[in-house]
C-alpha positions as CSV (number, residue, x, y, z in Angstrom):
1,X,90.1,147.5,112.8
2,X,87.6,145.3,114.2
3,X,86.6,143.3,117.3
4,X,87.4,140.9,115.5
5,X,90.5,141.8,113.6
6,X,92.3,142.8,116.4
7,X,91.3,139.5,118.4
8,X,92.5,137.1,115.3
9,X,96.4,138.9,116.2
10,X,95.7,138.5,119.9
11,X,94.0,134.7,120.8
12,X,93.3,133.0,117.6
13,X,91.6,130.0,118.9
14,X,88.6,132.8,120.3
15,X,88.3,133.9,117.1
16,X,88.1,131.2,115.0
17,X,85.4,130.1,118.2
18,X,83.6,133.4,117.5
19,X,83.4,133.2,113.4
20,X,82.2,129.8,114.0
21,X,79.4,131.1,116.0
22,X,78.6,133.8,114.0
23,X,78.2,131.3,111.3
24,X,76.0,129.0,113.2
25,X,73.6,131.7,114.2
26,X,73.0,132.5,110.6
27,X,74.7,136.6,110.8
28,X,76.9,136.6,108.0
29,X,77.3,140.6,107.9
30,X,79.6,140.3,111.0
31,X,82.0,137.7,109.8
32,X,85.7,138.7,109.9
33,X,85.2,137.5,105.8
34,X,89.3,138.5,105.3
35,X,90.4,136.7,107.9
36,X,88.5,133.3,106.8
37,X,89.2,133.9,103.7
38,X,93.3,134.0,104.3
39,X,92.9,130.9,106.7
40,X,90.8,129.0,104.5
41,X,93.0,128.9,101.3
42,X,96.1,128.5,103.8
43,X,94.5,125.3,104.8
44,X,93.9,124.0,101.6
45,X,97.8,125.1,101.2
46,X,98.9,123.4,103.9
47,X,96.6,120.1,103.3
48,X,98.2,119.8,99.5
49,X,101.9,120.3,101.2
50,X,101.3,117.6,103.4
51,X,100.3,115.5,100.1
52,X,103.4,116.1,98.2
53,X,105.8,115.9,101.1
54,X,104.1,111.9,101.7
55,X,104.9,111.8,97.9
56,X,108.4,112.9,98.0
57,X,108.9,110.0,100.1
58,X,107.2,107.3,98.9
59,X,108.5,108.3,95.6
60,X,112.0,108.6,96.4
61,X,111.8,105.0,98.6
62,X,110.0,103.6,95.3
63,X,112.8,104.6,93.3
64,X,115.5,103.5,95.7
65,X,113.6,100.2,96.1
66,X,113.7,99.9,92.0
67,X,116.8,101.0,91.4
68,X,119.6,100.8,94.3
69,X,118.6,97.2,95.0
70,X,120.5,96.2,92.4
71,X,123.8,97.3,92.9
72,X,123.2,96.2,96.6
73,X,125.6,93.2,97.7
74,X,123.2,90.5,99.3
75,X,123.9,91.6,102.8
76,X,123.0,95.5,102.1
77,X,120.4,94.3,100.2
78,X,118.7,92.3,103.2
79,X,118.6,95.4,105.6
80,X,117.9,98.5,103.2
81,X,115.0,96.3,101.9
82,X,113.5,96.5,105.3
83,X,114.0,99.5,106.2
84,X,112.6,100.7,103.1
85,X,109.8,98.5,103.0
86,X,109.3,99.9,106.1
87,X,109.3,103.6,105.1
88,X,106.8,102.6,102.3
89,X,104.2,100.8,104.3
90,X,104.1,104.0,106.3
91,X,104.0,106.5,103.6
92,X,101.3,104.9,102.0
93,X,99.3,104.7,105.5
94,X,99.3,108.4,106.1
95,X,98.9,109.3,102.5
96,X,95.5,106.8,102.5
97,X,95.0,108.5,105.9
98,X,94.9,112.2,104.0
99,X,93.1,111.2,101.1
100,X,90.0,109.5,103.4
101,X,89.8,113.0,106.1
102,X,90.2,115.4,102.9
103,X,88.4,113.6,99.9
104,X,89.0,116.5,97.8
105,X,92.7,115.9,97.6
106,X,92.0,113.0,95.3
107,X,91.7,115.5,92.5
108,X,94.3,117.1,93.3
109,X,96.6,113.9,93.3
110,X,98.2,113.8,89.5
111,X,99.6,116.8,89.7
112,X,100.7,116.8,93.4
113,X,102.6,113.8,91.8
114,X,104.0,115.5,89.2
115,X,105.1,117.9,91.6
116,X,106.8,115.8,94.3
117,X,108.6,113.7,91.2
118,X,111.1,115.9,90.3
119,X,112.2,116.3,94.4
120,X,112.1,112.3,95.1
121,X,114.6,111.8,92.2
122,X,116.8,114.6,93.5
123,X,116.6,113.4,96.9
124,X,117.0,109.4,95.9
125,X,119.8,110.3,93.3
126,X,121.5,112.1,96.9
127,X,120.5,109.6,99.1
128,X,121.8,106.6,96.8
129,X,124.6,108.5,95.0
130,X,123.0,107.0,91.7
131,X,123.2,109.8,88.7
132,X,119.9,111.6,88.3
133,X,120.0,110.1,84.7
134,X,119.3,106.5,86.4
135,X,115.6,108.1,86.9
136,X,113.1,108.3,84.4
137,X,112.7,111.6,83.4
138,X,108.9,111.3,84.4
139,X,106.9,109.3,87.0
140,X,107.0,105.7,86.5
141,X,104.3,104.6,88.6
142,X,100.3,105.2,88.5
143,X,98.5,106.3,91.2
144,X,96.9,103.2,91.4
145,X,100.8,101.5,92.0
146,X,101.6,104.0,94.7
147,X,99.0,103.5,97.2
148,X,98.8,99.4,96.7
149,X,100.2,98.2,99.7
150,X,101.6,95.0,97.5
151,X,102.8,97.1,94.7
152,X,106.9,97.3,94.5
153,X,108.7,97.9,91.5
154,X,110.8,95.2,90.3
């Protein structure tokens, strides 16, 4: 076991100091290359996560927004629109957030929606006790639809 090694299980914020000086100073040979490696692809892990859990929820609030509303009476109707307007404006704040600090999610973003789809209908179909059949079966809104901040379904 290495220097190294053995200091990434013991302090991990002098390690990652210590790789990133090795790095700097140009002497590759004595990189802890397992260790970056593991922490590097659990970052981009982590990062996509993120991305679908924002997803998940501006999904599921779209499809609340589109499809609840109707059977709201006036009065529910007046507060749950708020309150989901709400969750919505912020959603698509932290989701533009992500995409502008990690550009390289962007490419990443179709199927990060077709990944979060399936969840926000489970969890609005739960939420709303609306069958999951009231859903379509795939995403009904472009990219383009989710992250305008004047875009809700009708």
């Amino acid at each position: 076991m290495t220097d190294l090694t053995q200091l990434y299980q013991q302090d991990y914020s002098e390690w990652a100091r210590r790789n990133r000086d090795l790095l700097r100073a140009g002497r590759f040979a004595e990189l802890d290359i397992e260790y970056l490696l593991e922490e590097l692809s659990d970052m981009g892990k982590s990062e996509r996560d993120e991305l679908e859990s924002r997803l998940l929820i501006l999904l599921a609030h779209l499809l609340k927004w589109q499809y609840q509303d109707r059977s709201l009476t006036d009065r529910w109707r007046e507060f749950d629109g708020r309150s989901w307007r709400a969750t919505i404006v912020e959603q698509r704040k932290r989701l533009a957030m992500r995409l502008r600090k990690s550009p390289g999610l962007k490419s990443v973003l179709n199927d990060a929606i077709a990944t979060a789809y399936p969840d926000a209908c489970d969890l609005a179909s739960k939420e709303t006790g609306l069958p999951m059949d009231t859903f379509p079966p795939a995403c009904p809104y472009r990219k383009e639809q989710m992250i305008d901040d004047d875009y809700y379904p009708d």
